[in-house]
C-alpha positions as CSV (number, residue, x, y, z in Angstrom):
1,X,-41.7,2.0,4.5
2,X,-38.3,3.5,5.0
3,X,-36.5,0.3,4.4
4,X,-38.3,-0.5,1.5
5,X,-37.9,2.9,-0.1
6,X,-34.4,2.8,0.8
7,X,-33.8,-0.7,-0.4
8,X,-35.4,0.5,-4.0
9,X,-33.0,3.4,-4.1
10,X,-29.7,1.5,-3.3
11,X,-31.1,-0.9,-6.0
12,X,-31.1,2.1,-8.7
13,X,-27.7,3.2,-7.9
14,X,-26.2,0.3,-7.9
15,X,-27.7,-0.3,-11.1
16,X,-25.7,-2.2,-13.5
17,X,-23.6,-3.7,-11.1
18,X,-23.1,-7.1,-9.4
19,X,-24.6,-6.4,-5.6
20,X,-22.6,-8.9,-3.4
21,X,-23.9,-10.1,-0.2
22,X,-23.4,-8.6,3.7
23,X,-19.5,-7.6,4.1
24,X,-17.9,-6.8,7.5
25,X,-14.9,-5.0,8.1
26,X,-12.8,-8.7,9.0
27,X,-13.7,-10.0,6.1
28,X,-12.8,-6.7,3.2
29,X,-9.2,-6.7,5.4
30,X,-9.0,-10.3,4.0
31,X,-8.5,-9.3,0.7
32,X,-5.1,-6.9,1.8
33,X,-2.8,-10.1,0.3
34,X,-4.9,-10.4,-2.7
35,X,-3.8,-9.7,-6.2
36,X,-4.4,-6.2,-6.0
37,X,-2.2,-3.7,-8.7
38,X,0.0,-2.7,-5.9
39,X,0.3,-5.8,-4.1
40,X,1.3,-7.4,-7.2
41,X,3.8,-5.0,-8.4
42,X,5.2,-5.3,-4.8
43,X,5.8,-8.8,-5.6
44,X,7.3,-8.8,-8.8
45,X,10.2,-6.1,-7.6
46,X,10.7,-8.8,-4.4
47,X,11.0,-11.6,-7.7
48,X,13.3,-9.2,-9.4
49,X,15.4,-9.2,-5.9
50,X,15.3,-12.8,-5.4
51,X,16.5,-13.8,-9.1
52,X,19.3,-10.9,-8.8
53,X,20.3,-12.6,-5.4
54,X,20.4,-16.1,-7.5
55,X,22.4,-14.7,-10.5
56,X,25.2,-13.1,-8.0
57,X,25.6,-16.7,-6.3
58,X,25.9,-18.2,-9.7
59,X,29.1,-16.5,-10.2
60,X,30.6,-19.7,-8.1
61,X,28.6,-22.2,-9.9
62,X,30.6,-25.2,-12.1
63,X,30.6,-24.2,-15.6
64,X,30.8,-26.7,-18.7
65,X,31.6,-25.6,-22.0
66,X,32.6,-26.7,-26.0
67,X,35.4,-25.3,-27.3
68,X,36.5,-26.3,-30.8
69,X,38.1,-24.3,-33.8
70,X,38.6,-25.4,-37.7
71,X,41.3,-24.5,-39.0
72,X,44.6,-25.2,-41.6
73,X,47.8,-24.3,-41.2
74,X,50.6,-24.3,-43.8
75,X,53.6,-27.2,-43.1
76,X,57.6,-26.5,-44.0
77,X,57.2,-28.7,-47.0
78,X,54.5,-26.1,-48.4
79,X,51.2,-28.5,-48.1
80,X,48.6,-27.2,-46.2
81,X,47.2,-29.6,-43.5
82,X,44.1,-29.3,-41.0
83,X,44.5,-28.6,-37.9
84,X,41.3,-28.8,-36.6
85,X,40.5,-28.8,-32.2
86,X,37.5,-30.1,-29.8
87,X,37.8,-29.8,-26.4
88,X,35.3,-30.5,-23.6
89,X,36.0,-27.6,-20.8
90,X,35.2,-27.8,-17.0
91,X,35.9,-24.8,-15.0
92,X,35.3,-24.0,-11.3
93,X,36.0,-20.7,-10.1
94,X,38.0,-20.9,-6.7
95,X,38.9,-17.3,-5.2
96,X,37.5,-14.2,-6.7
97,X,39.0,-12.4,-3.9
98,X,35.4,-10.9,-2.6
99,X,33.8,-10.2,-6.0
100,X,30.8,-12.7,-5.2
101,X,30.6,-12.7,-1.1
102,X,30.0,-9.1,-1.9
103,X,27.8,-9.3,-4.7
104,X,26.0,-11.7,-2.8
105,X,25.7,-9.6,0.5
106,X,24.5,-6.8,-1.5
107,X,21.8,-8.8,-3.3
108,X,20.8,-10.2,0.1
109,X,20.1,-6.6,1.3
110,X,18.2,-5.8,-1.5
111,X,15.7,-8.8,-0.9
112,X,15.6,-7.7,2.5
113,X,14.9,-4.0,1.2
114,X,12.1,-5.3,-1.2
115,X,10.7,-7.3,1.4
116,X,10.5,-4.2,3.9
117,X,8.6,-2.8,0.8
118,X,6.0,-5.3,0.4
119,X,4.9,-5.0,4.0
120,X,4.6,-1.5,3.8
121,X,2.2,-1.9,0.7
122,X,0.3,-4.3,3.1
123,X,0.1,-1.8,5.6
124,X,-1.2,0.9,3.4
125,X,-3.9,-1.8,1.8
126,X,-4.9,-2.3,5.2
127,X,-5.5,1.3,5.7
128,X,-6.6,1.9,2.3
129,X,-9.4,-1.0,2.4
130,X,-10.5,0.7,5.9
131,X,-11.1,3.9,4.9
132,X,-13.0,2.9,1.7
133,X,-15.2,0.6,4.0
134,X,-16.1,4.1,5.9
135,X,-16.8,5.7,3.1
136,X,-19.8,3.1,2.2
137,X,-21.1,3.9,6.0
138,X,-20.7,7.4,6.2
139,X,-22.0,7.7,2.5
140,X,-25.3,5.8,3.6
141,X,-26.0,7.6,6.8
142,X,-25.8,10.8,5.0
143,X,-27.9,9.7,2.1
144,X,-30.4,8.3,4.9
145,X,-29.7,12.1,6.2
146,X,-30.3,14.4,3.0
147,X,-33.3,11.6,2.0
148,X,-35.2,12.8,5.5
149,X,-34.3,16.6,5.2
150,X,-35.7,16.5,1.5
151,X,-38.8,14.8,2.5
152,X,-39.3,17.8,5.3
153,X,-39.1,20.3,2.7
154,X,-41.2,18.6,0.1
155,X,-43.7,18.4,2.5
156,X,-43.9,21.9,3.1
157,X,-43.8,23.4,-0.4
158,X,-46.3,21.2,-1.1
159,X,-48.5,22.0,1.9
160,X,-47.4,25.6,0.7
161,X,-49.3,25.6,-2.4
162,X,-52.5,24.5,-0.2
163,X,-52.2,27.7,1.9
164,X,-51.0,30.1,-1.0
165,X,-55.0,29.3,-2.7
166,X,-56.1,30.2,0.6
167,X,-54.3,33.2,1.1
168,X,-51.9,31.9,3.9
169,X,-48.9,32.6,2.2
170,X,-47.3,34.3,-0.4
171,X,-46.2,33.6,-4.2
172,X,-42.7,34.6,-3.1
173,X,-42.6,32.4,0.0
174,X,-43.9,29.5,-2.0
175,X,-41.2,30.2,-4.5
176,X,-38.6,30.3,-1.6
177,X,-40.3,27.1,-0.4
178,X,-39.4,25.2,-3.8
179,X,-36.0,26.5,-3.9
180,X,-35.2,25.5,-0.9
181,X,-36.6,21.8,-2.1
182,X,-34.7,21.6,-5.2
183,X,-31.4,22.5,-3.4
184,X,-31.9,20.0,-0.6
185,X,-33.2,17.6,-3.6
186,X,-29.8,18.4,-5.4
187,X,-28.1,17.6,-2.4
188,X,-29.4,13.9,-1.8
189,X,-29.3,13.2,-5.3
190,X,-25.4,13.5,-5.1
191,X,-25.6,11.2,-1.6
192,X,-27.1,9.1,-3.4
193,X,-24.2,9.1,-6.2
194,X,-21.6,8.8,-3.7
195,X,-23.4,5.7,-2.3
196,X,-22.7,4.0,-5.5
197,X,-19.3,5.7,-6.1
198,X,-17.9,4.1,-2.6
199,X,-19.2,1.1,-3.1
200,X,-17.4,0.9,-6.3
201,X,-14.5,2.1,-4.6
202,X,-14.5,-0.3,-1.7
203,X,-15.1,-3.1,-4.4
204,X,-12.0,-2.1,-6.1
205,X,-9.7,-2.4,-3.0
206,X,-10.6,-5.5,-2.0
207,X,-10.2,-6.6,-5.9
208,X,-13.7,-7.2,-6.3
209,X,-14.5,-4.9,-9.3
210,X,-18.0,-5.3,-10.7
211,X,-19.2,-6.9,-7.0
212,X,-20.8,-4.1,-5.1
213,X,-21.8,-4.7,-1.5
214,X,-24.8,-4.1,-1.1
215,X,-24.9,-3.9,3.1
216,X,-22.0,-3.3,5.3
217,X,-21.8,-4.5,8.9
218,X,-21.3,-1.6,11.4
219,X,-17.6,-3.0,12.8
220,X,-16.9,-3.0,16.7
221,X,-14.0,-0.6,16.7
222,X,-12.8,-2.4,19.8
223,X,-9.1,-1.5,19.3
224,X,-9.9,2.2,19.4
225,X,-9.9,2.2,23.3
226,X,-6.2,0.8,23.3
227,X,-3.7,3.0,25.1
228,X,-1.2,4.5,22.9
229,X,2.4,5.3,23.7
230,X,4.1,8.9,24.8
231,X,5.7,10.4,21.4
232,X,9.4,10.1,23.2
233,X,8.5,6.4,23.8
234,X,7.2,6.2,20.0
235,X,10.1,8.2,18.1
236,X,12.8,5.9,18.7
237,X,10.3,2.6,17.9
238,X,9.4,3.7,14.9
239,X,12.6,4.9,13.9
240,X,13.8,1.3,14.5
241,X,10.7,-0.7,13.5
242,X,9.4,1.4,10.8
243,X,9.3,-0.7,7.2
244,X,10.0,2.3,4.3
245,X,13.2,2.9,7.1
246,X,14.7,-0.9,7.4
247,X,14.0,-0.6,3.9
248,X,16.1,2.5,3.1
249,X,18.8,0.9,5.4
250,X,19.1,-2.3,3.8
251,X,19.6,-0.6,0.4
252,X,22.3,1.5,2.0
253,X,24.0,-1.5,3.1
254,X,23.7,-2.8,-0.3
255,X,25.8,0.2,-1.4
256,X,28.0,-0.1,0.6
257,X,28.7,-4.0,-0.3
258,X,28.4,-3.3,-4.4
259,X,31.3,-0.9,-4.0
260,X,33.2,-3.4,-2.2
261,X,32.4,-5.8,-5.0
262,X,33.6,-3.3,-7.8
263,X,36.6,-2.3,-6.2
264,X,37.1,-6.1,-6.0
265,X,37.4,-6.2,-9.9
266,X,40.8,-5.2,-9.5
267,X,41.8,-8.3,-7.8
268,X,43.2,-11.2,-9.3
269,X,41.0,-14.4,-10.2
270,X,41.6,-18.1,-8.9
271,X,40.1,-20.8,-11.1
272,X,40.1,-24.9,-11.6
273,X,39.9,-26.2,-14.9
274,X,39.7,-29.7,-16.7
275,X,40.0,-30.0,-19.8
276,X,39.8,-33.3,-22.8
277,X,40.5,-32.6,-26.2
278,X,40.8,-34.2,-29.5
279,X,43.2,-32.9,-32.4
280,X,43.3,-33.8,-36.1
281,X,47.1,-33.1,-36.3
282,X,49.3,-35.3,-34.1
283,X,51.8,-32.8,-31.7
284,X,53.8,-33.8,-28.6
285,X,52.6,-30.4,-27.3
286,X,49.2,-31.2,-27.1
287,X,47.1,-33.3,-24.1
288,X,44.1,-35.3,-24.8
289,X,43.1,-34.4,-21.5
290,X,44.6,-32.0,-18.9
291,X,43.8,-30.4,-15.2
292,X,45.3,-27.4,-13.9
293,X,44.9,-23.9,-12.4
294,X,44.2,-20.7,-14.2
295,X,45.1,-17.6,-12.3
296,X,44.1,-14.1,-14.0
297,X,45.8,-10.8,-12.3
298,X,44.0,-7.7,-14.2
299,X,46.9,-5.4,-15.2
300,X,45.2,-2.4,-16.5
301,X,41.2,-2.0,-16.9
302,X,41.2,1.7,-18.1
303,X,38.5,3.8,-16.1
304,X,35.8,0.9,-15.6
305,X,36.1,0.3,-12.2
306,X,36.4,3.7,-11.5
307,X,33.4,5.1,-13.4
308,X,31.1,1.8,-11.5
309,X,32.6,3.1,-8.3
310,X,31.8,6.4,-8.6
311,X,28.2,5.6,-9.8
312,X,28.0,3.5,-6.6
313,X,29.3,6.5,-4.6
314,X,26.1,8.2,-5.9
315,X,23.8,5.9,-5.2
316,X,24.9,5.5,-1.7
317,X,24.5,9.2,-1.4
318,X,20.8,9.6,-2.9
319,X,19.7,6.5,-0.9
320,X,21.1,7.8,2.4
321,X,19.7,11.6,1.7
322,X,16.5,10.2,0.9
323,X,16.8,8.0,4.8
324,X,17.3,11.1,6.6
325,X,14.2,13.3,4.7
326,X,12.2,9.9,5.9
327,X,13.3,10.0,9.4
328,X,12.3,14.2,9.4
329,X,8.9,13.0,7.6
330,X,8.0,10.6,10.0
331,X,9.0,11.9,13.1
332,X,6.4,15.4,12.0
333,X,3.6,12.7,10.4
334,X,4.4,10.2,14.0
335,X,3.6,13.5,16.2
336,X,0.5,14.6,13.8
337,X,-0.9,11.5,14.4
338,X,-0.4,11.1,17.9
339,X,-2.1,14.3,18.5
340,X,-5.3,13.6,16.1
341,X,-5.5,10.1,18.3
342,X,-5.7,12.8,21.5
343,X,-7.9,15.2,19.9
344,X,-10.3,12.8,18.6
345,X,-10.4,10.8,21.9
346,X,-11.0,14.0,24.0
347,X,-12.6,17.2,23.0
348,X,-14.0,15.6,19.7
349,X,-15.7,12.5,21.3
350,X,-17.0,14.8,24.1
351,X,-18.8,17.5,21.7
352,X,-19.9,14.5,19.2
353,X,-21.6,13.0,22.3
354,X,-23.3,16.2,23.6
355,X,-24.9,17.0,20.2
356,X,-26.5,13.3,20.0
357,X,-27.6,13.9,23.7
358,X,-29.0,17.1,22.5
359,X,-30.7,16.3,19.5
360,X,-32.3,13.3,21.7
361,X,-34.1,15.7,23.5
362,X,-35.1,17.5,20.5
363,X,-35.9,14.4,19.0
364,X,-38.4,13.4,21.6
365,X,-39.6,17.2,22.3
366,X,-41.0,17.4,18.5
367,X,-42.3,13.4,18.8
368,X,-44.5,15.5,21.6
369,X,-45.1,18.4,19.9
370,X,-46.1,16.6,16.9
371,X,-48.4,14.1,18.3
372,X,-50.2,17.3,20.5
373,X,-50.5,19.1,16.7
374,X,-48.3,21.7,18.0
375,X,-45.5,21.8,15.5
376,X,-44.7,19.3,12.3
377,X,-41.0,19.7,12.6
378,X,-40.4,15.4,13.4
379,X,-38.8,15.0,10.3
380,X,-36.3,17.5,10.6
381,X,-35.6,16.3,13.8
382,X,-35.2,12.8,12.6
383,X,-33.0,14.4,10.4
384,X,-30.6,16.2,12.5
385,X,-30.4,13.4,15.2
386,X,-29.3,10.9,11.9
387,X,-26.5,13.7,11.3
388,X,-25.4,13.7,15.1
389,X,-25.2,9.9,15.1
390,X,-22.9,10.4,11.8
391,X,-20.6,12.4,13.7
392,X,-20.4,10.4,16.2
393,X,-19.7,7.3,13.9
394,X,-17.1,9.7,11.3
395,X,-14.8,10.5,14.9
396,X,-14.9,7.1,15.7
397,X,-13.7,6.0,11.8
398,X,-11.3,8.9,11.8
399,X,-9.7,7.2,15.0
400,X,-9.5,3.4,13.7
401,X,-7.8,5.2,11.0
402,X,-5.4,6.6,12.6
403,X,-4.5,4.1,15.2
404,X,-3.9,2.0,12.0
405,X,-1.3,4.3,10.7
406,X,0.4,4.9,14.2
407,X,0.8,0.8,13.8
408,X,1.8,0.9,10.1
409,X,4.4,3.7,11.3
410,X,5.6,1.4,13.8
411,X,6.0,-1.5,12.1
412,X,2.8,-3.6,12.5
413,X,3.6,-3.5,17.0
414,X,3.1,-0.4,19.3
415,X,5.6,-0.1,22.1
416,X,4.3,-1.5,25.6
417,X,2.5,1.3,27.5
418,X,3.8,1.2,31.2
419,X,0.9,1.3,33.8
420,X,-1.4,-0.8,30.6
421,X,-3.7,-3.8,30.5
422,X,-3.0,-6.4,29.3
């Protein structure tokens, strides 16, 4: 009768929704490449990159051009004569004198920056797709939880009004009775909305909107017994391996090549060209077709290169200030984590597992009780040992989760841990 009630009730709040089928935890962290908002927009700025990166290199490329003029110029006799041109250009740029190798290099840090980027968006899908696929657990068990406890207390306001005809009880204690009903009533009526709202939720991470699972396999959690590094060992990893940091580095390194490039613009230019024309007035000084050198030395170029320079300069600056608040941020959020992985593994496991050992006995004291007519407090019981068991399942959720960020800290790899199994 449970399941079936609580098969009807999932039904209702999911109401107006697609209900997909069964969905484990392997199969929602399939969906961290798809084309979620932030995955995309990851993309796209790694396009951007790549077609900047292309347009620097161009600057060598062999360029073919038209170049005609119509005109009339006025002879020494006084008559007026055309003097019309068409040529058919060629031009390959020879020495730029490091205008391109260091536009190049820059735009090849940037892809490299961009691409840094886009694994750390799939690192915080990952995380992001496991804690929504918690929520749906948690957000059932205490439904299943505040369901039980309401039961209980409609059960004894309504034997209450029984007993008050009889003179048992009270009107004040029945009143209290139904309070205490329609709080506990309040309360699983919003489980019951966050049921629905996490599903959504989870639905929308794994870009599924509109399919709502409808049952979520409880995962193994094997990984949460891995060893984990000591902070000294971790620091230096993730301060090496860490993807927001190569990121930051490589657009550092970009700066530092696009300020090359622009001081470059002062230096002189190298180029090939060939060249066949046609003229419409006859002159010895003219070539039907010609091939030759053209070499360009920038005399003066007012405060151009120096403005660019100095907006490079700045840049640089932000980018690097912005590296070293990172590398304070994630040396505090690298220690914060390491010690919630210790807390969770030792005093929390320890007191989660000593109130489901206690409410076992509890559990089976009132199945006694209850089938002796002593006491009618099962369903409370029930109650309280589903809440145990949710503890226990929220510290073992809260540890997968962090274990995942100490990996996404580090760069998708942990350190080896001396003395550990392989």
């Amino acid at each position: 009768m449970r399941r079936v009630a609580w098969g009807v009730l999932l039904a209702c709040a999911l109401s107006g929704a697609v209900a997909a089928d069964r969905l484990t935890l392997d199969e929602a962290l399939t969906a961290v490449n798809a084309a979620h908002p932030d995955h995309r927009v990851a993309e796209s700025e790694l396009a951007l990159s790549r077609a900047d990166r292309e347009q620097a290199a161009s600057r060598q490329d062999f360029s073919l051009f038209l170049d005609g003029s119509l005109r009339s110029g006025r002879r020494p006799d006084g008559n007026w004569k055309p003097d019309n041109v068409g040529r058919i250009v060629a031009r390959k740029p020879l020495l730029d004198f490091g205008r391109s190798n260091q536009a190049i290099a820059a735009a090849d840090q940037e892809v490299a920056a961009r691409q840094a980027a886009l694994f750390n968006v799939e690192n915080l899908r990952r995380i992001d797709i496991m804690a929504r696929y918690f929520d749906v657990l948690l957000a059932d068990m205490q439904y299943a939880a505040d369901n039980e406890f309401m039961a209980v207390a409609y059960v004894s306001w309504d034997n209450a009004k029984d007993r008050l005809e009889v003179g048992q009880i009270s009107q004040p204690e029945l009143m209290r009775l139904e309070a205490d009903y329609q709080d506990i009533r309040e309360r699983r009526n919003a489980s019951l909305q966050r049921v629905r709202s996490a599903r959504q939720k989870l639905a929308h991470a794994i870009s599924r909107p509109g399919k709502l699972p409808a049952e979520l396999v409880e995962p193994a959690l094997q990984d949460n017994a891995r060893p984990v590094p000591e902070y000294e060992t971790m620091l230096p990893w993730v301060m090496q391996k860490n993807p927001r940091v190569l990121a930051l580095q490589a657009q550092v390194t970009a700066a530092d090549a696009r300020l090359a490039a622009v001081r470059a613009e002062r230096n002189p230019t190298l180029d090939a060209e060939v060249a066949g024309g046609g003229y419409s007035r006859e002159s010895t000084t003219r070539d039907e077709f010609s091939a030759g050198l053209v070499f360009t030395v920038p005399l003066y170029q007012g405060r151009r290169v120096d403005a660019r320079v100095a907006r490079e300069l700045a840049q640089k600056e932000r980018t690097t200030a912005e590296l070293d608040k990172l590398k304070l941020d994630l040396a505090d959020t690298l220690l914060g984590t390491l010690q919630e992985i210790e807390w969770l593994r030792g005093s929390s496991r320890a007191a989660a597992d000593k109130q489901i050992e206690y409410r076992d006995w509890a559990l089976e004291r009132a199945r006694a009780e209850y089938e002796l007519e002593l006491k009618t407090n099962l369903g409370t019981s029930m109650a309280e040992t589903q809440r145990a068991q949710m503890r226990r399942k929220q510290v073992e959720y809260q540890l997968a989760l962090a274990l995942a960020r100490l990996e996404a800290l580090s760069g998708g790899s942990l350190p080896p841990v001396e003395g550990a199994r392989e």
